[in-house]
N, C-alpha and C positions, 0 to 999 in steps of 0.2 A: 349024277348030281342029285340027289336027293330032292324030295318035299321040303315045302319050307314051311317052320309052326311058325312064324309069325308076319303081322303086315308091318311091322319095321323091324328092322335089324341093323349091327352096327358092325362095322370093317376097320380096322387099323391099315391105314396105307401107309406105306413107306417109299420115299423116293429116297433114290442115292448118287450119285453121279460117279459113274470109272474114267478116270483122269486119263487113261490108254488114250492112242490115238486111233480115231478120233474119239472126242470125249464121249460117253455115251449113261443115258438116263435107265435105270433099272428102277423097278418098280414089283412091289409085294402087296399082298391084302392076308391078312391074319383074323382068323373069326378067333374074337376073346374068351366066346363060351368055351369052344374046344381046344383053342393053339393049331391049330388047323393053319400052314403058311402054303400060299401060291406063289409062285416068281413070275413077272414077266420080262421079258427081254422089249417089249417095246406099248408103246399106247393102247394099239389095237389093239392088242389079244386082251391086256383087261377090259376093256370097251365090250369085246366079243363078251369073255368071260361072264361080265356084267349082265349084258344082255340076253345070254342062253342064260344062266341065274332068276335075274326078276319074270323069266319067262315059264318059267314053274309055282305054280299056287301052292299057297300055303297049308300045311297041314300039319304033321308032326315030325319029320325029318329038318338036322341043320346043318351043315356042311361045306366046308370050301372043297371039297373032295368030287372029282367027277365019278 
């Protein structure tokens, strides 16, 4: 997961709902600079995601990429 060059940056989240049973929420985060797309299959792992993310200081690397 890279360095990150800045103190903000921006995410495109995407929720979607699969009508299967049972219904179930899917969720994306897309970095715009790159097209860079993650999927998750439920809350926490982007909570995680997030988390190991802002837990890396900024510098010159950006990436949704581990």
């Amino acid at each position: 997961m890279g360095k990150r060059p800045l103190r903000h940056h921006s995410f495109i989240l995407t929720l979607w709902l699969e009508t299967a049973e049972p219904p179930t929420w899917h969720l994306s985060l897309e970095d715009p600079h790159t097209a860079v797309r993650r999927g998750f299959k439920e809350m926490q792992e982007l909570v995680r995601f997030l988390e190991a993310w802002t837990a890396v200081p900024p510098t010159t690397d950006q990436s949704l990429e581990e």
